[in-house]
Structures are given as C-alpha cells and as structure tokens.
TIKEVEX-325362 format. One record per residue (C-alpha): residue number from 1; residue in three letters; x, y, z. Coordinates in Angstrom, 3 decimals, padded with zeros to 6 digits. Example, Ala and Ser with C-alpha at 12.3 -4.5 7.8 and 13.67 -1.06 7.14 Angstrom:
REM residues 2
+-----+-----+----------+----------+----------+
:   k :   r :       px :       py :       pz :
+-----+-----+----------+----------+----------+
:   1 : ALA :  012.300 : -004.500 :  007.800 :
:   2 : SER :  013.670 : -001.060 :  007.140 :
+-----+-----+----------+----------+----------+
//
This chain:
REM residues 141
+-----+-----+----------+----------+----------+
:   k :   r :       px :       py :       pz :
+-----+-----+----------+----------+----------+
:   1 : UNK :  023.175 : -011.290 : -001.443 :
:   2 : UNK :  020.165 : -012.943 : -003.083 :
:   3 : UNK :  018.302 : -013.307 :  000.317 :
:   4 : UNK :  018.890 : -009.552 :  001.162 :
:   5 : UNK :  018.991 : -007.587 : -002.425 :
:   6 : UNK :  017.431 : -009.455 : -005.286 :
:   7 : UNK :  014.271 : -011.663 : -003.353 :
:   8 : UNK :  012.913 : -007.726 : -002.181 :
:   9 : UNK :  013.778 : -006.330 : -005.314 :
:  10 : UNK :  011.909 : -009.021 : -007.340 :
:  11 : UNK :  009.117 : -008.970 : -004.931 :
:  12 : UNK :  009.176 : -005.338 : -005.437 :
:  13 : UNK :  008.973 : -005.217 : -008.872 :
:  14 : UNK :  006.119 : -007.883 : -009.679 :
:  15 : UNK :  004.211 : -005.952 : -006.884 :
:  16 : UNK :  004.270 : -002.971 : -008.783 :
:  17 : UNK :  003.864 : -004.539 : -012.502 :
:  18 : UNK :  001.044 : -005.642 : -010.530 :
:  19 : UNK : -000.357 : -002.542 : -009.134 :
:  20 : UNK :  000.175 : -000.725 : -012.972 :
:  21 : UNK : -001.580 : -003.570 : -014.791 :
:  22 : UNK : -004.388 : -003.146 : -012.518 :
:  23 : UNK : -004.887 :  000.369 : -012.868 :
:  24 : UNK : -004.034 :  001.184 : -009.312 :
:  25 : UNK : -001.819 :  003.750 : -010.638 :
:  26 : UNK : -004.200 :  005.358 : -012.450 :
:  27 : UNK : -005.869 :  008.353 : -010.301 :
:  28 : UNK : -009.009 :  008.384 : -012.365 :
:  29 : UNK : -009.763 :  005.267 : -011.952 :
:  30 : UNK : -009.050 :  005.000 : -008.514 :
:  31 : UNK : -010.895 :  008.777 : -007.916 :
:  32 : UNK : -013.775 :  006.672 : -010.427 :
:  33 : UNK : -013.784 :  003.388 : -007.846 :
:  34 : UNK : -014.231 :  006.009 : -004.939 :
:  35 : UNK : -017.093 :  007.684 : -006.547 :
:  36 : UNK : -020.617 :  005.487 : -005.251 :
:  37 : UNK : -022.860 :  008.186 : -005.991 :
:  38 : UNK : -021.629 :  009.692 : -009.129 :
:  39 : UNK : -020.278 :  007.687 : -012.238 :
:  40 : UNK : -018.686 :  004.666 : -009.973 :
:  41 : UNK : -015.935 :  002.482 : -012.264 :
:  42 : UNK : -016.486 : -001.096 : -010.400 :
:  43 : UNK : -013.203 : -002.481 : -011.891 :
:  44 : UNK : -011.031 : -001.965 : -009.143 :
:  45 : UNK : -013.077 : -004.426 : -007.057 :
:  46 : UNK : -012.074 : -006.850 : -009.208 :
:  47 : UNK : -008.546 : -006.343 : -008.149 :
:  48 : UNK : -008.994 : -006.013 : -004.958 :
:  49 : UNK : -011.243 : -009.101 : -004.831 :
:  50 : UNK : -008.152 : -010.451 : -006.529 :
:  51 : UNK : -005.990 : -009.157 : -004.084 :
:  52 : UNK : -008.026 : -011.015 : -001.058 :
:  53 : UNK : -008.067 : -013.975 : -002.360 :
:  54 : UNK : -004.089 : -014.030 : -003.041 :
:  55 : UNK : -003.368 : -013.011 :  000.249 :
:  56 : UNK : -006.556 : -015.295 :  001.505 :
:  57 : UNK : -004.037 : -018.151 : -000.086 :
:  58 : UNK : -001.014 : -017.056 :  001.539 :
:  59 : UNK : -001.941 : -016.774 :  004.831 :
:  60 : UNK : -003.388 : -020.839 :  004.495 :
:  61 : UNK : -000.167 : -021.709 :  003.207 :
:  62 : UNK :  002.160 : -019.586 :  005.712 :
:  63 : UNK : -000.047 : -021.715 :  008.930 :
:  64 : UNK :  001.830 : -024.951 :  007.076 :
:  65 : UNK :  004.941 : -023.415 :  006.714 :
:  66 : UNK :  007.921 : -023.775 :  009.845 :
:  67 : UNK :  009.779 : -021.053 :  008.252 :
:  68 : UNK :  009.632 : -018.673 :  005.630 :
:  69 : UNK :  011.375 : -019.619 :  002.579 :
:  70 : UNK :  014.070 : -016.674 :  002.440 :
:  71 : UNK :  013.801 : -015.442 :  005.874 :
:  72 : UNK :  014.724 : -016.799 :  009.425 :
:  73 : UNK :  010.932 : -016.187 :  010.745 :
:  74 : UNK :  007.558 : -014.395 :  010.198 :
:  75 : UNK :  007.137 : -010.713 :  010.570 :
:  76 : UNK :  003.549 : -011.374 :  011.625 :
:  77 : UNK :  001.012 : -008.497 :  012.932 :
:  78 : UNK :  001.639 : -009.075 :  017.088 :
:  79 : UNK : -001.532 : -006.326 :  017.894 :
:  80 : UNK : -004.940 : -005.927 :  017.281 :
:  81 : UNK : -006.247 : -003.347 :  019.224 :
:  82 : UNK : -007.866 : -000.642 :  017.687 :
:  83 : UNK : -006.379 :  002.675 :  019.176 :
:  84 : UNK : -007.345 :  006.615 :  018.161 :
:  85 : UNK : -004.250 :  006.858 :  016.887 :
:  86 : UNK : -004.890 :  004.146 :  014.297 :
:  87 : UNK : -008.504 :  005.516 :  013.587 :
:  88 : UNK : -007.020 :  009.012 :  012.974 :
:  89 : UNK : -004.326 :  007.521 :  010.515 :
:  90 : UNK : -006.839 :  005.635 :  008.730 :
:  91 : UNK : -008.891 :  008.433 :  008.317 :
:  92 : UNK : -006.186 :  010.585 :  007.063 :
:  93 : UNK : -004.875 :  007.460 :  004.474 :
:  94 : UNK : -008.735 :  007.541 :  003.285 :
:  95 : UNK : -009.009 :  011.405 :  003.022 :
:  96 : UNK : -005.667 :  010.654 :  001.431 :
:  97 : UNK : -006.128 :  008.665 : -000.955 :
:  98 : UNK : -009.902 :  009.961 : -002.382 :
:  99 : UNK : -007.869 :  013.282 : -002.956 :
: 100 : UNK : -004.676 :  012.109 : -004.832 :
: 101 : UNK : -006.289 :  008.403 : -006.318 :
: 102 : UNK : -003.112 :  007.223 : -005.152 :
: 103 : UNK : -001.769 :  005.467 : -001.939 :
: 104 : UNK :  001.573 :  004.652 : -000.973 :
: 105 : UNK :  002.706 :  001.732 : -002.999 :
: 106 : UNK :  000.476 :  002.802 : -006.225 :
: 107 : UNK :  002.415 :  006.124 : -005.856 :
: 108 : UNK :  006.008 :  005.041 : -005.698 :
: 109 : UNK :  005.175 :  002.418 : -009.017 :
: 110 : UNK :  003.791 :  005.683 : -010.963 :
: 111 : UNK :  006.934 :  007.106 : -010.604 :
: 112 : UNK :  007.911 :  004.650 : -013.533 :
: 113 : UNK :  004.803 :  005.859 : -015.519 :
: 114 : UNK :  003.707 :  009.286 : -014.460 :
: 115 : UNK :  006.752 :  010.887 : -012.500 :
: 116 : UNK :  005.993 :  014.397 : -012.469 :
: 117 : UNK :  002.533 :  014.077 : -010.574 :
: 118 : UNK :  003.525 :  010.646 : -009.495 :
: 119 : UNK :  006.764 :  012.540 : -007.375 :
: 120 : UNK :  004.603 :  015.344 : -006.065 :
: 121 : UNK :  002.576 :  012.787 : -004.302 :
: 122 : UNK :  005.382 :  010.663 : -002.993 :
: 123 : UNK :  007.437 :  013.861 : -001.688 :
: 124 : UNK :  004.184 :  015.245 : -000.159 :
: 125 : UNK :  003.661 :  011.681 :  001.329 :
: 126 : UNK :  007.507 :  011.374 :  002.817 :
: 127 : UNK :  006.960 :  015.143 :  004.289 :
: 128 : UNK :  003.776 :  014.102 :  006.171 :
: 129 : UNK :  005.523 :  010.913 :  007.243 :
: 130 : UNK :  008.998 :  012.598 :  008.262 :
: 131 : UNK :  006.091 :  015.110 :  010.282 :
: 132 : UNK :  004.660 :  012.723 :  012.481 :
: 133 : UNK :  008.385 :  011.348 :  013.200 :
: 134 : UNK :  008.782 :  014.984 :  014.519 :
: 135 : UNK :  005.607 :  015.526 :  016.312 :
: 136 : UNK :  005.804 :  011.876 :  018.089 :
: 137 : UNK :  009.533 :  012.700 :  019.175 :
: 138 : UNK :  008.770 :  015.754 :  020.460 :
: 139 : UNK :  005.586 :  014.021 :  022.472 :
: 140 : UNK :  007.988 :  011.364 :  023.787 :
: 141 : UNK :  005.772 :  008.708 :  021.343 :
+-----+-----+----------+----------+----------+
//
C-alpha cells in the first residue's frame, strides 16, 4: 500500500508544490524565460539551475545505492541514440511549450491553480498523445 499509493502520491505532490512555487506554472513567466530578444525574465534559470543540481545529486547518490529505497530496481534510461523521431518530438515539446508556457507536469499542477486554461492545455496535450498512439498503431510502430 505505502510502496504503491502513498510514496508516488507524495512524490507527486512535493513535485508539483515544487513546480508552483517556482513559477513553472505560470505561462508568463515561462512565455517571459523564452523571450531572449524581447523583455527576457531570467528567473526561471534559477530553477532550473536548481533543478540540475538536485538531480546532479541524485544521480551521485543512486551509483552508491544497490537498490532503490521503495522499489525492487532502477528504471534507468537503457538508450541513447538520437533518432528523427526523438528530434521531431522535441521539436514539437519546444514549439509546445513557447506557445502554451506550459509543459506536461507544469500543466497537470495548474490544474490546482488555474483549471480552466490549465485543463484546456492538459486535454489538448492527452489528444495529441492518444494521436500518435493511433498513428504509430496504424504504422505497425
């Protein structure tokens, strides 16, 4: 129960306190970080710097580790080859994201603080998802 339910749903949560208190859910600002050439708002460098070195942290301490605390193994990235498709999805997150100022996980925690827009971009971000499910079925992907 604790392993399965409340250790994602905590996670979960302080990820997305996180995310608010930052001002990742703030589409201005993020539209503002985005902006080099026009009135640029640096601030968001800050959390992402913060961001790096948290994660910069985590990955030292995960080498030491045998086993993850609440977990059997590592889910660890097993690829690193850069393919079109990859390029094209990162292109379209980018495009994405400079539009709305939101990405995935900023989106779903503005649902708690702006859910009108915050639940246009999430159901326009499931469609596009449950899209490509189609479209690589049909291919055979």
């Amino acid at each position: 129960m604790i392993r399965d339910t409340l250790i994602p749903l905590a996670s979960g949560t302080i990820f997305g306190a996180g995310l608010a208190l930052g001002g990742m859910t703030d589409p201005a600002r993020v539209r503002g970080f985005l902006d080099l050439f026009g009135a640029w708002d640096p601030t968001l460098a800050f959390v992402m710097g913060g961001a790096v070195l948290v994660m910069a942290l985590a990955w030292l301490v995960q080498k030491r580790m045998q086993r993850p605390a609440f977990a059997e193994g590592f889910s660890l990235p097993d690829r690193s080859d850069i393919t079109p498709r990859l390029v094209g999805g990162s292109a379209l997150f980018g495009i994405g994201w400079g539009i709305a100022g939101l990405c995935p996980g900023p989106g779903f925690a503005a649902l708690a603080i702006q859910p009108a827009p915050a639940a246009i971009f999430v159901a326009a971000m499931l469609a596009g998802m449950l899209l490509v499910r189609l479209t690589e079925r049909q291919r055979g992907g």
